[in-house]
N, C-alpha and C positions, 0 to 999 in steps of 0.2 A: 237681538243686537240693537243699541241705540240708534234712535234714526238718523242723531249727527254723523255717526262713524258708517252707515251705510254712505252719507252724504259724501263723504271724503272718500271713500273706496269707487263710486260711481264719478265725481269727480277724475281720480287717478288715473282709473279704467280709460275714460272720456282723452283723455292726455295722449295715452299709451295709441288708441283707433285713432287719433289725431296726428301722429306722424306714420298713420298705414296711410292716410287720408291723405297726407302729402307726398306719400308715394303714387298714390291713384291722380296725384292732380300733377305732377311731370310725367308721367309717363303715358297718360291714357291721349291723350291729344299730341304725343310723340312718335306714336306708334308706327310706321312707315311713311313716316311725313320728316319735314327738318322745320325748325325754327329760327326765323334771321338771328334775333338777338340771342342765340347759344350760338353762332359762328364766332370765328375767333376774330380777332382785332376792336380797331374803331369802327363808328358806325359808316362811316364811310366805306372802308376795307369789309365790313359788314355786306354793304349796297355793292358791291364789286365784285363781293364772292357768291352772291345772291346771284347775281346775273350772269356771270359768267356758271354756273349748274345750270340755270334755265335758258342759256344758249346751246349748252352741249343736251340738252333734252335729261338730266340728268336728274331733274324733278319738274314740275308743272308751278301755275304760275300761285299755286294755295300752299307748294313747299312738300306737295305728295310726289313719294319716289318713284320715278319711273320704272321699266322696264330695263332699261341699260345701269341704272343703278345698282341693279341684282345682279349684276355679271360677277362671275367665280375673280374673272382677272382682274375687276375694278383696282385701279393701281394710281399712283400720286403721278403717273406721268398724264394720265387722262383727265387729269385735271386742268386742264387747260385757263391761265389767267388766275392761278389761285398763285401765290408766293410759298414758294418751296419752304418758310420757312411757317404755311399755316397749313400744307396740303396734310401732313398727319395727322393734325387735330379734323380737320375736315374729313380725311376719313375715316378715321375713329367713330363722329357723328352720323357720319351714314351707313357705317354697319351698325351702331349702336341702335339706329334709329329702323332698320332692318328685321333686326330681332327682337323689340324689345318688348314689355309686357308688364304686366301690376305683376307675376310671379317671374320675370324674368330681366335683370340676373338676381339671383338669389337675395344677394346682398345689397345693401342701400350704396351707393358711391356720394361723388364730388361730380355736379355737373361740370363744373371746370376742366379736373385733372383726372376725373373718374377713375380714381384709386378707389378700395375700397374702405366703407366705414364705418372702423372699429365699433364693436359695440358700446363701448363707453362713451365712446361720443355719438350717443344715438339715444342718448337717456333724455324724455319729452322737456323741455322749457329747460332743465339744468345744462343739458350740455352745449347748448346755443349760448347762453348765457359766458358758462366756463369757458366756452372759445371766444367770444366778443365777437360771434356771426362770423366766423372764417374757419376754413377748412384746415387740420392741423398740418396736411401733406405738401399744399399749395399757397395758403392762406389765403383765397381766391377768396373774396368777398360772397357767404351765402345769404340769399333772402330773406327779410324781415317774416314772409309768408310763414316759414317754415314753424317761427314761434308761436304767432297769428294763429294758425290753425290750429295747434297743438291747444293754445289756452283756449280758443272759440268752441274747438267740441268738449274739453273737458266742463266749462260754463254752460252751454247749450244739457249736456247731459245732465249735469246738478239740478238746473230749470226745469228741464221734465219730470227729474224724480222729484222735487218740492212741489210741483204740481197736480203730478196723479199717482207718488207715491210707485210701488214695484207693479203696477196691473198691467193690462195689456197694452193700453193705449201709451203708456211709458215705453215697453220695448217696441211697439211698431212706430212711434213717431220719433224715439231714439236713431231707429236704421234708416228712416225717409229723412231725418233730419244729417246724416253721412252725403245721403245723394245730394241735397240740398248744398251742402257746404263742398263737396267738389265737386259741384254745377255750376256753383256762384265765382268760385279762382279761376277754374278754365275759361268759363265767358269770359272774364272779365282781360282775362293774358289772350285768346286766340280766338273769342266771338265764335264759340262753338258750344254744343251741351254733347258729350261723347255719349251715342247710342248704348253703351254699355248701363247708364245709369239712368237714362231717359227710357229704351225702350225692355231695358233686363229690370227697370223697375216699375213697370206700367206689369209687366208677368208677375212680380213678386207683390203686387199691391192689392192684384185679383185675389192669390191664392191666400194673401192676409185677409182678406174681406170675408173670405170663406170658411177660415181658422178661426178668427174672430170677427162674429157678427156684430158685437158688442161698438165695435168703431163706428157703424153706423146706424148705429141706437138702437137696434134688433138683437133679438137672438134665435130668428126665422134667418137660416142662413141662404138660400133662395133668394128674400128679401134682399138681405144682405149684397148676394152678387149683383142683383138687380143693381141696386145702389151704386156698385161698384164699377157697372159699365156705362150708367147716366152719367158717373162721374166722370168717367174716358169723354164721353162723345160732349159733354157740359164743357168741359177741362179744354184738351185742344180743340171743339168746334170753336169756344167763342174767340180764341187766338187768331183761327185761322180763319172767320170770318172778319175781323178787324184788319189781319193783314189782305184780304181781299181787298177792303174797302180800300184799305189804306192804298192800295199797285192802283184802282182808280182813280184816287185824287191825287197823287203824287206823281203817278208814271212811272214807281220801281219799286222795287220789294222793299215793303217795309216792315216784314216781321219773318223770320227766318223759320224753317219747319223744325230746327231743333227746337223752337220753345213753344213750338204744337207738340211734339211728343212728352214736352217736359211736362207741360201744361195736365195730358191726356193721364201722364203716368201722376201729377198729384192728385187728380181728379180721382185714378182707383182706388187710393187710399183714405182719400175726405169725404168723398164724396160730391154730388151736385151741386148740391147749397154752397157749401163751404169752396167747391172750385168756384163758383160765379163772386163770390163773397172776394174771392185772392181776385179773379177777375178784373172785379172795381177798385181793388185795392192799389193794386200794384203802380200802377201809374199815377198817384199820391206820390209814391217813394221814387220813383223815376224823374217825374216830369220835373222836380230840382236839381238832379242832378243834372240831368238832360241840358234844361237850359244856362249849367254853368260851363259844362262842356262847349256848347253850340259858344257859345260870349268867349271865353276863355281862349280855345284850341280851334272854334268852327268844324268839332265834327259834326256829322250830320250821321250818324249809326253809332250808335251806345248799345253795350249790351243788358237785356233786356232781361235771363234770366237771374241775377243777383236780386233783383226787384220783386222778380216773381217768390226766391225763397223767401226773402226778408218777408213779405206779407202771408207767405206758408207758417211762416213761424210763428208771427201774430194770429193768422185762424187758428193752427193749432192749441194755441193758448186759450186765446179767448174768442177764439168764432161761433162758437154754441152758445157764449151768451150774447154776442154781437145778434144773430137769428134768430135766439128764442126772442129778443127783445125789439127789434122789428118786424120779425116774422113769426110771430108765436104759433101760428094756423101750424107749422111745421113741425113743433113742438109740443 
């Protein structure tokens, strides 16, 4: 088969895992928690309805559902403070947000109006397009993200295959590069890395390392897992020692433990080098943004793992010649 037309089928493919990807990226940090800005109204009636669930103890103060939440009677009268005319969408969101899962419900919806949606308008980059970003049921305005993602994996995939071709280091840095890119929208919406892709894929990066020795220049696969758990303890130690240092000089947490495990889970699949390499890297790509945030808005916490993919994606590319060429003794 020509290797353009492989190009454009892995491309496609890339498209098609890109709105599974933006199913993993609403719903995995939705999961028994609420979101302000999915409540209904302004943002105001937003901050209202916010407060009033976390006076009735009805979530906690991160948006995670309580105990009384789970009640069989949960009912619009126990909503206390909310306007009868947003209490149904509110609890639609909290049973929604009760049950919900990457496999569940079956079908994609409308964060809006969460009817369900048709498959034809489910078709990657065309159907956003044919609808002009609104939902055909509500015309609720949907996110730019959804197209974003769709073109960024189907691009990211084409880049791997023009670079290493069908081998292995294509399909393993193809699936670490999924975690990556719904690591990077969640941080970047709710300053979280959801444990399902952080520490379900520090497991699946071991037993890559073990399938293929090849990712870590060996084909002693022993060797190999060695590699694989210097990467772990290289990967989140050096995160978690900087955020140490950093609660000393500052007085407060300055590096969050999801982007130790994020960190520990790139590390099983690069390995040592190549984590300490993203290490140094990442905070090049941050510290601009960082300080346009701080000037701009005055935050003072940015999320951290966006940073850390974008420089996953640069070693993966070219980190073995980045090391052989400083560090050749490794090589």
């Amino acid at each position: 088969m020509p290797g353009a037309m492989i190009a454009a089928i892995v491309f496609i493919f890339g498209l098609f895992i890109g709105s599974f990807l933006n199913v993993c990226i609403y719903r995995l940090p939705r999961k028994g928690m609420l979101a302000g800005r999915d409540l209904p109204g302004s943002r105001e009636e937003q901050e209202a309805i916010w407060q009033a669930l976390l006076t009735q103890g009805l979530i906690d103060a991160d948006g995670m559902l309580q105990p009384t939440a789970y009640a069989a009677d949960l009912s619009g009268e126990q909503l206390r403070g909310v306007s009868p005319a947003q209490r149904d969408a509110v609890l639609q969101l909290i049973k929604q947000s009760q049950y919900i899962a990457v496999d569940k419900p079956k079908r994609s919806f409308c964060p809006h109006c969460h009817s369900q949606i048709a498959w034809f308008d489910n078709i990657p980059l065309i159907s956003y397009l044919s609808l002009i970003g609104k939902c055909r049921s509500c015309h609720g305005l949907i996110s730019g993200r959804y197209f974003l993602v769709e073109l960024l994996t189907g691009l990211v995939g084409l880049t791997l295959y023009q670079t290493f071709g069908l081998s292995a280091f294509f399909f393993v840095y193809s699936l670490l590069s999924t975690g990556l890119i719904v690591a990077t929208f969640v941080d970047f919406e709710f300053q979280i890395i959801p444990d399902e892709i952080s520490v379900g894929g520090l497991a699946v990066g071991v037993i890559l390392s073990l399938v293929f020795p090849q990712l870590h220049q060996t084909s002693d696969r022993f060797a190999a897992l060695l590699q694989s758990a210097l990467g772990i303890v290289a990967g989140g130690g050096s995160i978690w020692l900087i955020g140490k240092f950093g609660e000393l000089v500052f007085r407060k947490e300055s590096m969050g433990g999801g982007d130790v495990k994020f960190m520990a889970m790139i590390g099983s699949v690069l390995g040592w080098q190549s984590a300490l390499l993203i290490f140094f890297l990442a905070p090049c790509f941050g510290a601009v943004v960082g300080i346009i945030m701080r000037l701009r808005h005055g935050a003072e916490v940015i999320p951290y793992g966006p940073y850390l993919s974008l420089a996953t994606f640069l070693v993966m590319l070219r980190g073995a010649e980045i090391i052989r060429y400083y560090f050749p003794i490794y090589y």
